[in-house]
DRENSEKE-227525 format. One line per 5 residues: their letters; for each residue x negated, y negated, z of C-alpha. Coordinates in steps of 0.5 Angstrom, whole numbers. Layout:
A	X/Y/Z | ...
This chain:
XXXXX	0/0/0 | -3/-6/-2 | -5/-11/3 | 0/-18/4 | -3/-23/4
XXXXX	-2/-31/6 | 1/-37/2 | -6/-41/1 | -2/-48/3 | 3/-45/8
XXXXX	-4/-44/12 | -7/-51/10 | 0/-53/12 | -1/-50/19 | -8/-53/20
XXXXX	-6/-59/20 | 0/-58/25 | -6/-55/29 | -10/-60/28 | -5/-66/29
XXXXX	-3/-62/36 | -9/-62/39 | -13/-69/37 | -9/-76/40 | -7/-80/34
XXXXX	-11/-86/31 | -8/-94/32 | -9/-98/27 | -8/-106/29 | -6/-112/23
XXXXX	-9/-117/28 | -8/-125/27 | -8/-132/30 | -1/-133/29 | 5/-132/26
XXXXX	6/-132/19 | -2/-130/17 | 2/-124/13 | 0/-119/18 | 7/-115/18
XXXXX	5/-115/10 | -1/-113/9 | 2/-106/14 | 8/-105/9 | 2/-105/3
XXXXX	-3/-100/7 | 3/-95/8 | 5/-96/1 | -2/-94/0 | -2/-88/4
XXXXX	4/-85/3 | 2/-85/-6 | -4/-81/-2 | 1/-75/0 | 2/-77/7
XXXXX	8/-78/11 | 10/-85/12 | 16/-87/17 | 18/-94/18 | 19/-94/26
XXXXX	21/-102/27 | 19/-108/23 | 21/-115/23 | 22/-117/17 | 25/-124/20
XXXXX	28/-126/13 | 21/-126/7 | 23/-123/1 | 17/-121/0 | 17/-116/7
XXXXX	23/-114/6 | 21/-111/-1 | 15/-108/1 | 21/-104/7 | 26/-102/2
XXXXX	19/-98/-2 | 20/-93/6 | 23/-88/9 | 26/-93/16 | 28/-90/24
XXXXX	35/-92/25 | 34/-96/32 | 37/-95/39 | 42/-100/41 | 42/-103/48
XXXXX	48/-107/51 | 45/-113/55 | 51/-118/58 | 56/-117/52 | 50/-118/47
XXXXX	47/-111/42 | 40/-110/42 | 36/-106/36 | 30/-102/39 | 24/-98/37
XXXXX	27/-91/38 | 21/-87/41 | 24/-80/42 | 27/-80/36 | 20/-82/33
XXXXX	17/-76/37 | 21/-72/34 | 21/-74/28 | 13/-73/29 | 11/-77/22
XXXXX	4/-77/20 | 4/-85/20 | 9/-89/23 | 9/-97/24 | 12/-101/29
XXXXX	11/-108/29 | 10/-113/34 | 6/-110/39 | 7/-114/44 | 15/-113/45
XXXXX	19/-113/52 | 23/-108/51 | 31/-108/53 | 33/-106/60 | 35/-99/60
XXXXX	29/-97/55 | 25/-91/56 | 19/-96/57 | 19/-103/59 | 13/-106/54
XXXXX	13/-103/47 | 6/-102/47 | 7/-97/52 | 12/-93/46 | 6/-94/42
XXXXX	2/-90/47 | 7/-84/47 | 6/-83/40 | -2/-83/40 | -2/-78/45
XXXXX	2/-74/41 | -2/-74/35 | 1/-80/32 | -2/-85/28 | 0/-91/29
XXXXX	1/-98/25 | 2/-104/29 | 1/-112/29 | -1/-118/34 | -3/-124/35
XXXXX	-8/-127/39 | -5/-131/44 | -1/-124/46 | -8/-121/49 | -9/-121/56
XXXXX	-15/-123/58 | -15/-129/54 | -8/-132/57 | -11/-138/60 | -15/-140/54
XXXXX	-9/-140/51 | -5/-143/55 | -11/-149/56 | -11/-150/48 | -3/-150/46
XXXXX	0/-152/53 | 5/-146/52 | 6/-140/56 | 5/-134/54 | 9/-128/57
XXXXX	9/-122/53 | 2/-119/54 | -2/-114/52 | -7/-110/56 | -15/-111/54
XXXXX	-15/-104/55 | -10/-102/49 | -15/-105/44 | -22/-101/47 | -22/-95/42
XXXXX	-16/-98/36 | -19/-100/30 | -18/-107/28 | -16/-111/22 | -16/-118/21
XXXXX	-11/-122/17 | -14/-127/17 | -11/-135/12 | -13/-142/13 | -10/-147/17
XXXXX	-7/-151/11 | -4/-145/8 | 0/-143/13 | 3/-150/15 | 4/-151/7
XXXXX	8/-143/8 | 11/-146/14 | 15/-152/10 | 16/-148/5 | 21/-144/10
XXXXX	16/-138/8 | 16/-137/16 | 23/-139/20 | 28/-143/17 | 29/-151/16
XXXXX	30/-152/23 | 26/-148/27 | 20/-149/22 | 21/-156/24 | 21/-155/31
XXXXX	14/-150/31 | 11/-155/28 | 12/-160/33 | 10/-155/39 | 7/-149/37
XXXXX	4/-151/29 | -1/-155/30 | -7/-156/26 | -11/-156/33 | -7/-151/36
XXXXX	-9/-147/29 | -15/-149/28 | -18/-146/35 | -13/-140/35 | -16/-138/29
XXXXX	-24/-138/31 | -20/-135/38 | -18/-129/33 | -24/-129/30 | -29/-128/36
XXXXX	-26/-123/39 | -25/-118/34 | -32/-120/33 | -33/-118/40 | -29/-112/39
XXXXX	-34/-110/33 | -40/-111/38 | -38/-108/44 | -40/-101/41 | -46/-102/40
XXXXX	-47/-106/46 | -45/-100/50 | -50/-95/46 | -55/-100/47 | -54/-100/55
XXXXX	-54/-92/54 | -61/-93/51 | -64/-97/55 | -61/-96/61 | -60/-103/63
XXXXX	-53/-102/67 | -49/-108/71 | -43/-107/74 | -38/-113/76 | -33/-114/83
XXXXX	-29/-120/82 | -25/-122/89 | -17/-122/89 | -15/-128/93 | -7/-126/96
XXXXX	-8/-134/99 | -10/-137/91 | -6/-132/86 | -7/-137/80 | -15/-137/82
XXXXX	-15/-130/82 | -11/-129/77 | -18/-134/72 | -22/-130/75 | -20/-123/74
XXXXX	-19/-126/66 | -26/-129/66 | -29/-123/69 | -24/-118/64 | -27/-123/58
XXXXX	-35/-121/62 | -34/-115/61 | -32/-114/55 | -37/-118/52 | -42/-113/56
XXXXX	-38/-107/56 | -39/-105/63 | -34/-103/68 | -31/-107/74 | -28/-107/80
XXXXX	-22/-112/83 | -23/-111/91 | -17/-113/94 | -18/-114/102 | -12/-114/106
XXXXX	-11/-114/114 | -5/-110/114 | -3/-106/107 | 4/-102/112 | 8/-107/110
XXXXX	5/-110/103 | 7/-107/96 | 2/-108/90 | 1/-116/88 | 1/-118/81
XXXXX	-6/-119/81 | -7/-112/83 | -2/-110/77 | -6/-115/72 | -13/-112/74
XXXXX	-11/-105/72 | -7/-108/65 | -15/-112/64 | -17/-106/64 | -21/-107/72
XXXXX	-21/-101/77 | -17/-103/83 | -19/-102/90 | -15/-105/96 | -19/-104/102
XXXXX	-16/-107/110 | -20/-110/114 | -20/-117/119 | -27/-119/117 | -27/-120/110
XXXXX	-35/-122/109 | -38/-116/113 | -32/-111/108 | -34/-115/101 | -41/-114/103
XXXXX	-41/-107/106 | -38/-105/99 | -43/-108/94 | -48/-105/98 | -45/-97/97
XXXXX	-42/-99/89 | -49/-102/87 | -45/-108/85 | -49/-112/80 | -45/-119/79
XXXXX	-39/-122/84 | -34/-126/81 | -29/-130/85 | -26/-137/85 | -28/-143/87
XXXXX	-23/-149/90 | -25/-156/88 | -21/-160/92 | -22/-157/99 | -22/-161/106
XXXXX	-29/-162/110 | -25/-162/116 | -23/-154/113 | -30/-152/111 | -33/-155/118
XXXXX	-28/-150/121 | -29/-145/116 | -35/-144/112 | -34/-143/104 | -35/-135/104
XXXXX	-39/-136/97 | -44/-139/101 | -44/-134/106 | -45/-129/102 | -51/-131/98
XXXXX	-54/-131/104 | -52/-124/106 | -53/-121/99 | -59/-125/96 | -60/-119/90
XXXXX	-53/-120/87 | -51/-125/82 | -45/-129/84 | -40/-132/79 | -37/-138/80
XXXXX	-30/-139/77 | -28/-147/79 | -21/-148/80 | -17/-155/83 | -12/-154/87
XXXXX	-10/-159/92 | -8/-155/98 | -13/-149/100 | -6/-145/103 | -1/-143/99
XXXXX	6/-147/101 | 11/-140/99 | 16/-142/104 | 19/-135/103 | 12/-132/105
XXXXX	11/-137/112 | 18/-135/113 | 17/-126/113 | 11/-128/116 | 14/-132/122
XXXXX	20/-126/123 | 15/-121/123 | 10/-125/128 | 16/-128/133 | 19/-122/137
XXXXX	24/-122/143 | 20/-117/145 | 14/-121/145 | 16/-127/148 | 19/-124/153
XXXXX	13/-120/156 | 9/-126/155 | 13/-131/159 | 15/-124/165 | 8/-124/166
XXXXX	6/-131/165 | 11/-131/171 | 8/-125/174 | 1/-130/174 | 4/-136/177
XXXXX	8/-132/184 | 0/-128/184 | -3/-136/185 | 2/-138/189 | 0/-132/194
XXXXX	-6/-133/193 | -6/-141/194 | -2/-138/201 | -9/-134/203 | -13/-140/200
XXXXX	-17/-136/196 | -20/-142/192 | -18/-146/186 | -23/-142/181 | -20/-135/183
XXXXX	-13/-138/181 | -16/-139/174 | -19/-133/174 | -11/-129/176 | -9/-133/169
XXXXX	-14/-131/165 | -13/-125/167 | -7/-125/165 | -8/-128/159 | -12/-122/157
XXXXX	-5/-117/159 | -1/-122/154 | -7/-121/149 | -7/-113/150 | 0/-112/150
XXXXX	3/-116/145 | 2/-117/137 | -2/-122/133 | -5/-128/136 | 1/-133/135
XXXXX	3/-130/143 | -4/-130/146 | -6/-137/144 | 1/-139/147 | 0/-135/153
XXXXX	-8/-138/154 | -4/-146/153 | 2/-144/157 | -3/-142/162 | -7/-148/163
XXXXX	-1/-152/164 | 2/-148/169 | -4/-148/173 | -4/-156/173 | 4/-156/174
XXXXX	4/-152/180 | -3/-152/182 | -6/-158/182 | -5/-164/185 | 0/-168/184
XXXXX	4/-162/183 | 9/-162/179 | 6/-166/174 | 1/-165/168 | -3/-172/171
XXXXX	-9/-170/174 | -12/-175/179 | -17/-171/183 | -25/-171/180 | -28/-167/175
XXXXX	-20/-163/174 | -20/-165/168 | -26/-162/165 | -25/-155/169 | -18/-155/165
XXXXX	-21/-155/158 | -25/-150/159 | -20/-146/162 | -17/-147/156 | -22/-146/152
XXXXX	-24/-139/155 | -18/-136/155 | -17/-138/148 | -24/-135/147 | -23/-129/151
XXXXX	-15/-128/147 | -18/-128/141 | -24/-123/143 | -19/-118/145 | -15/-118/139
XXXXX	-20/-116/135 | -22/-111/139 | -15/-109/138 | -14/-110/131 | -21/-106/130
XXXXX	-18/-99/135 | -12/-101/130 | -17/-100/124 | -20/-94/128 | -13/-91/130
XXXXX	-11/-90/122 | -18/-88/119 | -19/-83/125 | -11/-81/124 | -12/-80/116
XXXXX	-18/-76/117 | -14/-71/122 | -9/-71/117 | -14/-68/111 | -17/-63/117
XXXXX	-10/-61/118 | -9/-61/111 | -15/-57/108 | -14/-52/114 | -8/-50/112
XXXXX	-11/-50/105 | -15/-45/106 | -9/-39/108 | -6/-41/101 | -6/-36/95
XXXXX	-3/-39/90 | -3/-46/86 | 6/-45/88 | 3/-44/96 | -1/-50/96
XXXXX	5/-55/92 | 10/-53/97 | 5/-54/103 | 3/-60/101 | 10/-62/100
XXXXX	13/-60/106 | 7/-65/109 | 7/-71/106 | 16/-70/107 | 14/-70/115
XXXXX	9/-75/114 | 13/-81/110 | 20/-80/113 | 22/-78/105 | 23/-73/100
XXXXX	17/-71/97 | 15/-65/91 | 10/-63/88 | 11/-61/81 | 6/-55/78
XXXXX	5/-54/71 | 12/-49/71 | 16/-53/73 | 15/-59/68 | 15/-55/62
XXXXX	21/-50/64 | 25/-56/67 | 32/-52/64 | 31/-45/68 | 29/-50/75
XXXXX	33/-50/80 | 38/-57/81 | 38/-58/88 | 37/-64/91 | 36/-72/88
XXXXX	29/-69/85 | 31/-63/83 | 35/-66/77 | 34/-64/70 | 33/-72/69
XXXXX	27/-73/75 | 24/-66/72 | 24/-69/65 | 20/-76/68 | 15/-71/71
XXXXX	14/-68/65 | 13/-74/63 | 7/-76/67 | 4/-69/67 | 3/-71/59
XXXXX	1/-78/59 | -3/-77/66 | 0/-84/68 | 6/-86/73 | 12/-86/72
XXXXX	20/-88/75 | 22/-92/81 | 18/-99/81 | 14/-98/74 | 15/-100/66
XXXXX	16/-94/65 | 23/-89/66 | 24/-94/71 | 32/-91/73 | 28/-85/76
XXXXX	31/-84/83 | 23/-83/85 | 16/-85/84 | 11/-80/80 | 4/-80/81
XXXXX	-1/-76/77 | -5/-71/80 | -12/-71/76 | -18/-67/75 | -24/-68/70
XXXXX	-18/-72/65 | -13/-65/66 | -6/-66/69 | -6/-60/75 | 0/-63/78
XXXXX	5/-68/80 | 8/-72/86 | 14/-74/86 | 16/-79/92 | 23/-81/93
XXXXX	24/-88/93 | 29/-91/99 | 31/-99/100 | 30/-98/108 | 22/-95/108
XXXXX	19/-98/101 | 13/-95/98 | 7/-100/100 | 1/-100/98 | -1/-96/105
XXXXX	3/-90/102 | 0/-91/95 | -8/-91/99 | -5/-85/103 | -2/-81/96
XXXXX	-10/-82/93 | -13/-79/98 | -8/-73/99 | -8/-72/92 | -15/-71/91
XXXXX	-16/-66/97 | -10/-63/93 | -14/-63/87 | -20/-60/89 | -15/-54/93
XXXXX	-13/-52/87 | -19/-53/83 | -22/-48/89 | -16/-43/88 | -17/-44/80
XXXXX	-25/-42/81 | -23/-36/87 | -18/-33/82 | -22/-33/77 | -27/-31/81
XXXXX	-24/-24/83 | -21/-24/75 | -29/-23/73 | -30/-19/80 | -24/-14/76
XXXXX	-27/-15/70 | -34/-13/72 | -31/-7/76 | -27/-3/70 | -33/-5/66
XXXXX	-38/-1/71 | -32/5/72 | -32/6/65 | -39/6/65 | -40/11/70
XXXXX	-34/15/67 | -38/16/61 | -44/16/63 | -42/22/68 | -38/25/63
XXXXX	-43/25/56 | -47/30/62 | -43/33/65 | -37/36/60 | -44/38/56
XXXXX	-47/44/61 | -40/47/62 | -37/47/54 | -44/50/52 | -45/55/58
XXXXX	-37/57/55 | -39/56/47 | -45/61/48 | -42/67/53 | -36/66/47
XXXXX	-40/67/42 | -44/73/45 | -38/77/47 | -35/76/40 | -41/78/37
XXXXX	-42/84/41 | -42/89/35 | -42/98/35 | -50/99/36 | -52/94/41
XXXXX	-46/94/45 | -45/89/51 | -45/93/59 | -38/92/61 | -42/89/68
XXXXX	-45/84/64 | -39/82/60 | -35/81/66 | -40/77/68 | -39/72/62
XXXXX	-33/71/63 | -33/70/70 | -37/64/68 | -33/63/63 | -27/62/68
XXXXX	-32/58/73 | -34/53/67 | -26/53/65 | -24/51/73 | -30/46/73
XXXXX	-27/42/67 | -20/43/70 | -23/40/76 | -26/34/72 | -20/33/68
XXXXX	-16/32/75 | -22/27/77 | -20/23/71 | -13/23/71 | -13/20/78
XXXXX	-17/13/75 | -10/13/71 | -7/12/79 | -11/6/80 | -8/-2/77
XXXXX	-13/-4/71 | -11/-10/72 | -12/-12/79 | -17/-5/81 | -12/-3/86
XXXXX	-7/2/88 | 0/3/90 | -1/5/98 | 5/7/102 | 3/10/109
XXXXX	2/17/110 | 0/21/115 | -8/23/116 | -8/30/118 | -3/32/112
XXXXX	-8/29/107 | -14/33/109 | -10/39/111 | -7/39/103 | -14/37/100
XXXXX	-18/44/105 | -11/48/102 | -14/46/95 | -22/46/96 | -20/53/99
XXXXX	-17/56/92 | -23/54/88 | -28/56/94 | -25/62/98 | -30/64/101
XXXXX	-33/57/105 | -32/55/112 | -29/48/113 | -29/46/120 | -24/40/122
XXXXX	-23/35/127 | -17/31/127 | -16/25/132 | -11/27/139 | -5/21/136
XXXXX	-1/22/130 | -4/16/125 | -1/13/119 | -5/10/114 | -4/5/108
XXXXX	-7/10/101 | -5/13/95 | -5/20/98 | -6/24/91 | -13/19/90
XXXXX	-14/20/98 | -14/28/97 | -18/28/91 | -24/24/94 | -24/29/100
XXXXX	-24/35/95 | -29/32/92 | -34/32/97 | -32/38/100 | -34/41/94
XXXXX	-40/36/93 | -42/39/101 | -40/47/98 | -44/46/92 | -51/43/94
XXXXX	-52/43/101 | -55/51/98 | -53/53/106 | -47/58/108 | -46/55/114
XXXXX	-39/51/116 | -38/45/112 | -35/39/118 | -30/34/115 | -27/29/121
XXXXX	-23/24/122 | -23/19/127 | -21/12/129 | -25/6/130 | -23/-2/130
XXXXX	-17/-3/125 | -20/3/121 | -19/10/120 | -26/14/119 | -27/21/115
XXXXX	-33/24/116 | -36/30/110 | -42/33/113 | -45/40/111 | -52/44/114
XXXXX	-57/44/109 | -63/41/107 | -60/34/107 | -62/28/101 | -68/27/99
XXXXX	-70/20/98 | -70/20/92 | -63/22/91 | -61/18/96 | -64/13/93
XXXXX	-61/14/86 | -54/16/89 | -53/8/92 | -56/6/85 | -51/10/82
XXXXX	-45/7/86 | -48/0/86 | -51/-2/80 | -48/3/75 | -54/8/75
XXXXX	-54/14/71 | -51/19/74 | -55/26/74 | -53/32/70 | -48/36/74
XXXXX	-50/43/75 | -58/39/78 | -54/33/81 | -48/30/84 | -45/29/78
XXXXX	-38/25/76 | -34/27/82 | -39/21/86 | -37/16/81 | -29/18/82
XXXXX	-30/17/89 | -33/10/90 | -28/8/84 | -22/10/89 | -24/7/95
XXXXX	-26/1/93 | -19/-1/90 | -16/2/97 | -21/-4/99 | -25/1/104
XXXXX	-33/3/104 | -37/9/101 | -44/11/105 | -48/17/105 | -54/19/109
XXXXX	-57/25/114 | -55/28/119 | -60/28/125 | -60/36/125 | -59/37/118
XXXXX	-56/36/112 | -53/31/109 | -46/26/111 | -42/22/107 | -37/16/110
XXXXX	-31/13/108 | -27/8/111 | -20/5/111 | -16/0/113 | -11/1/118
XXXXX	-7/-5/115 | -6/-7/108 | -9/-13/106 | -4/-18/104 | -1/-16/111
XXXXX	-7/-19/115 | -9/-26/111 | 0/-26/113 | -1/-25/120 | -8/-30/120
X	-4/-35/117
């Protein structure tokens, strides 16, 4: 029958499918400086030219704002219908990304990039459409101006006066292939009057605000030094990897000064770029339980910055210590123009103090003008202020300010002495500053204080005059010492606080890792870690593993997490490897928020929190989740690396049985079948006149018969290796009873060996042992035969059975010349390292290499020594309980 064989194109054709599967897709970016520079057309012309090249052109979403000329090149494609959104009565058109990843064209175009997409879209942005489709193996065509790039924002807005909030992650453009469409300044206004670019009216308008021959002018050169940059920072980055010179950037987030910040993180963000090195935004916070992520933390990661937040009370001692440990090269941080004397006497300008303290660190200076170091926010004086004023605290300060004052007049009663009254108020001062929060209660105490020692202690009494000498100076510096001595025992406070979490976090991971370590699987460690971080937050959490998001038709709905809708957002983060659901741009009415699990760039899991109105999700949680999430990620790496582990320990052990059993059979079938061919032939060659003896024939065939009950025998060795698991190496146990196994496998030796004495002892109490009995049978019979057969003595063969530690011992043991040495030697090479086994009518043949075989997948130990009054002695161990069982009642 002749061969079928394969279409030719059905196997290019299913290449490419492959390819396109495993590769991410290729972004094409029609790059201007501003609108009407032909960005759109030059797209359409070069999907034209790809799709007569044979490829599949799919026209996602266009604006073709009305040009005749755009709207021919449209008709020429095949279109994406678009999904509509209703929004307070108005329709919306938009990209329909699902329907484009279904579809899965070739090429696909998606015009303005730089879109906000309608609420009740899949993603926010329309750029973040864009990179679904490239992780899909899609290659993209798209379109953007100058002004809509991130880290030249302020520029932007500093050459055209107009704001501009539809932006474009820096980090979108880092690998994207760029062409700019670029025309003069003086065409485009011309275009712009003709109506070639907005009707009349908005023509009108643009060129009164936004069309500028200025405004052009520098956006054009901005457009054009940028992709400039773009084009060099390859290079650069290779030349760095040659030379081996490497700068690393830090730019300091201000929470007081979020407009400075936000020059600086765009300054730093345009710095990096042209070096094309990384950067870190650190981002100091006194107390993150009740902070959820700024905006500035939130354009740091857009521009393309590792953000860090770190919580501290000491700013300068936290920035310090961390350039020192992330071996920061440059610091970048903002510098207020217009600052008070009066502030930089009380409080020195931090940029001043650090180049004192870290000298080998180039610092950057970003000037900004601002009239007020403070932000005036009255929203966020007012949530301070609900936080800082507590009942509670304001009755604890005033009771013990009270407590102080009946103290002093007992004191007063006694004459103990003015200065040990101050000494009664400051000490209660230092009680206000223990037990209550922040420092607003302890400086009240330290003023109230002062003024109740002059109100009820010094004359005249009843009155804040003071006539007696010297009175006034002791009142300052009382006040001054228990404003001091307040303000020393909140830090220390603040700073046990800080000790207080850090140790907690770590007892937290130590409590974690121990329980990572009684876990078998990936599901076990999910489900542990689960339950913890649920107790822990006060909130539903899960942990999605690979199953669960790629099957979410067959997972069980229970609960709000458990929907097909929430598994469909988790399936999503583990693709995309990015977070998704409540509080992002993406799949934003999800009923929680997901969190990647990653590992040298793979998706082992993801985390799922549940989000509630009552307890936000603040930075501190988000922190706590990081660190959780990569002692999760090494637990599962550890399980991944122990399973395959034990897989090669399988693999390598069915390698060394087939091994073993080949090389035992190649001698041992091989003595047995010639003795059996050659008595065979003699006795069928025995003719008339040399006519065998009927003593020598009966001899003859009772070795034929022996050999044939040898071969029998081996074939039963062979065929128990059947009983024992290939894929795991190990048997099916059930509990039987010692004494019967033994007694089954003396009843079998006997048959084949009648005239041998076997001595048995058994222990006093009935004992039930986990073991495949018919395997158990058999190594006992193999090494009551391998006694029989070699010890070369007719004297009682001793098999006992006896109880140690969570084991059961066998013992075989005969009394004749013991092992040699070198039999010794070769019987351990044998059963370790795969030794070849001796021939079986001079050695020990294949039963051994069965026996080792058996007890290793009963998990128990093979040994094989001398007796002290001679002969040879093998032992073997099994466990009393199966191993699941233990590491179960370990756990």
């Amino acid at each position: 029958m002749e061969e079928q064989r394969l279409d030719p194109e059905q196997l290019l054709a299913k290449w490419k499918n492959t390819e396109q599967n495993l590769r991410s897709g290729r972004l094409k970016v029609f790059f201007g400086y501003a609108a009407g520079v032909g960005k759109t057309y030059a797209m359409l012309k070069e999907a034209h030219e790809q799709q007569a090249e044979g490829k599949t052109v799919l026209i996602g979403y266009v604006e073709p704002h009305a040009r005749p000329e755009t709207e021919a090149l449209v008709s020429g494609l095949p279109v994406l219908p678009t999904k509509q959104y209703e929004y307070k009565g108005i329709m919306i058109n938009e990209f329909d990304v699902e329907a484009a990843l279904q579809t899965k064209p070739e090429i696909i175009l998606v015009d303005e990039l730089a879109h906000t997409n309608a609420i009740g879209a899949r993603n926010r942005k329309r750029y973040q459409d864009i990179e679904e489709l490239l992780k899909a193996g899609i290659d993209v065509y798209t379109t953007v101006n100058v002004q809509h790039i991130e880290s030249l924002n302020d520029i932007v807005e500093q050459v055209t006066g107009v704001h501009i909030s539809e932006t474009v992650p820096d980090t979108f453009f880092e690998t994207r292939a760029l062409k700019v469409v670029d025309i003069e300044t003086e065409e485009l206004l011309e275009r712009l009057k003709q109506g070639k670019i907005y009707h009349s009216e908005n023509a009108k308008k643009a060129m009164a605000n936004f069309f500028k021959v200025d405004n052009l002018t520098l956006l054009r050169g901005l457009a054009i030094r940028k992709a400039s940059d773009h084009i060099n920072t390859t290079n650069q980055q290779e030349t760095q990897k040659n030379t081996g010179i490497h700068s690393k950037l830090l730019t300091i987030i201000d929470e007081k000064n979020p407009d400075m910040t936000k020059k600086c993180l765009r300054w730093t963000a345009r710095l990096a770029q042209a070096l094309g090195t990384e950067w870190i935004a650190l981002e100091i916070l006194e107390d993150m339980s009740e902070h959820s992520e700024s905006d500035n933390s939130k354009l740091a990661a857009k521009l393309g910055g590792e953000v860090v937040t770190l919580e501290s009370d000491n700013q300068r001692e936290t920035i310090v210590q961390y350039v020192k440990m992330r071996g920061v090269t440059d610091l970048v941080m903002g510098k207020i123009i217009k600052r008070s004397r009066f502030l930089r006497l009380y409080r020195p300008d931090l940029e001043d103090e650090l180049v004192a303290l870290i000298p080998e660190v180039d610092i950057h200076l970003v000037s900004y003008q601002s009239n007020k170091y403070l932000l005036n926010n009255y929203a966020v004086k007012k949530k301070k202020l609900q936080s800082i004023f507590t009942w509670k605290d304001f009755y604890m300060t005033s009771g013990l300010l009270i407590v102080a004052t009946l103290l002093s007049e007992l004191g007063l009663y006694y004459h103990i002495g003015d200065q040990n009254l101050i000494l009664i108020y400051i000490l209660f001062v230092l009680l206000v500053a223990r037990i209550t929060t922040g420092y607003l209660w302890a400086a009240i105490a330290s003023i109230a204080s002062v003024l109740m020692f002059n109100w009820f202690f010094v004359e005249p009494l009843f009155s804040l005059t003071v006539y007696k000498q010297g009175y006034p100076v002791t009142l300052i510096f009382m006040l001054l010492v228990a404003l001091l001595v307040s303000n020393l025992m909140m830090q220390i406070k603040k700073q046990a606080f800080y000790a207080m979490k850090r140790e907690h976090q770590l007892e937290i991971l130590y409590e974690l890792n121990k329980k990572y370590l009684v876990t078998h699987d990936q599901k076990e460690i999910l489900a542990t870690t689960a339950d913890y971080l649920s107790n822990m937050l006060d909130r539903e959490v899960l942990l999605y593993g690979e199953e669960d998001v790629k099957n979410p038709i067959g997972a069980p709905i229970k609960g709000p997490l458990r929907s097909l809708e929430e598994l469909a957002v988790a399936n999503w983060v583990f693709v995309n490897q990015k977070e998704a659901g409540y509080g992002t741009d993406t799949l934003m009415g999800a009923k929680a928020l997901y969190l990647p699990v990653l590992s040298n760039g793979i998706t082992l899991a993801v985390i799922g929190i549940e989000k509630s109105k009552e307890n936000p999700i603040t930075d501190e949680i988000i922190t706590f989740l990081e660190l959780i999430s990569t002692q999760l990620a090494l637990a599962i790496e550890q399980n991944k690396l122990t399973s395959e582990r034990q897989q090669i320990l399988f693999e390598s052990e069915k390698e060394r049985m087939r091994g073993n059993l080949l090389r035992a059979i190649s001698h041992d079938l091989r003595t047995p079948l010639t003795g059996i061919s050659g008595s065979v032939e003699t006795i069928l060659d025995d003719n008339g006149a040399s006519k065998l003896a009927e003593e020598t024939k009966r001899k003859l065939l009772i070795g034929i018969k022996d050999d044939a009950d040898w071969l029998i025998r081996m074939v039963e060795n062979l065929l128990s290796i059947t009983r024992i698991n290939e894929e795991t190496m190990k048997v099916a146990k059930s509990k039987e009873a010692a004494e019967e196994v033994v007694s089954t496998a003396i009843q079998r030796i006997r048959k084949s060996y009648p005239k041998s004495e076997i001595k048995v002892t058994l222990p006093d109490e009935f004992v039930l042992v986990p073991m495949d009995s018919i395997l158990i049978e058999q190594v006992l019979f193999n090494l009551m035969e391998n006694a029989i057969r070699h010890s070369h003595s007719e004297s009682p063969i001793f098999v006992t059975v006896s109880l140690i530690e969570k084991a059961i011992k066998f013992e075989v043991a005969d009394q004749g010349k013991g092992l040699t040495a070198e039999q010794l030697q070769l019987l351990f090479n044998g059963m370790t390292k795969q030794s070849t086994p001796v021939d079986s009518k001079s050695g020990m043949g294949i039963g051994l290499s069965i026996v080792k075989t058996i007890i290793l997948a009963h998990d128990g130990t093979l040994h094989a020594g001398n007796r002290a009054q001679g002969g040879a002695i093998f032992t073997f161990t099994l466990p009393l309980e199966r191993k699941e069982q233990r590491e179960w009642q370990r756990f």
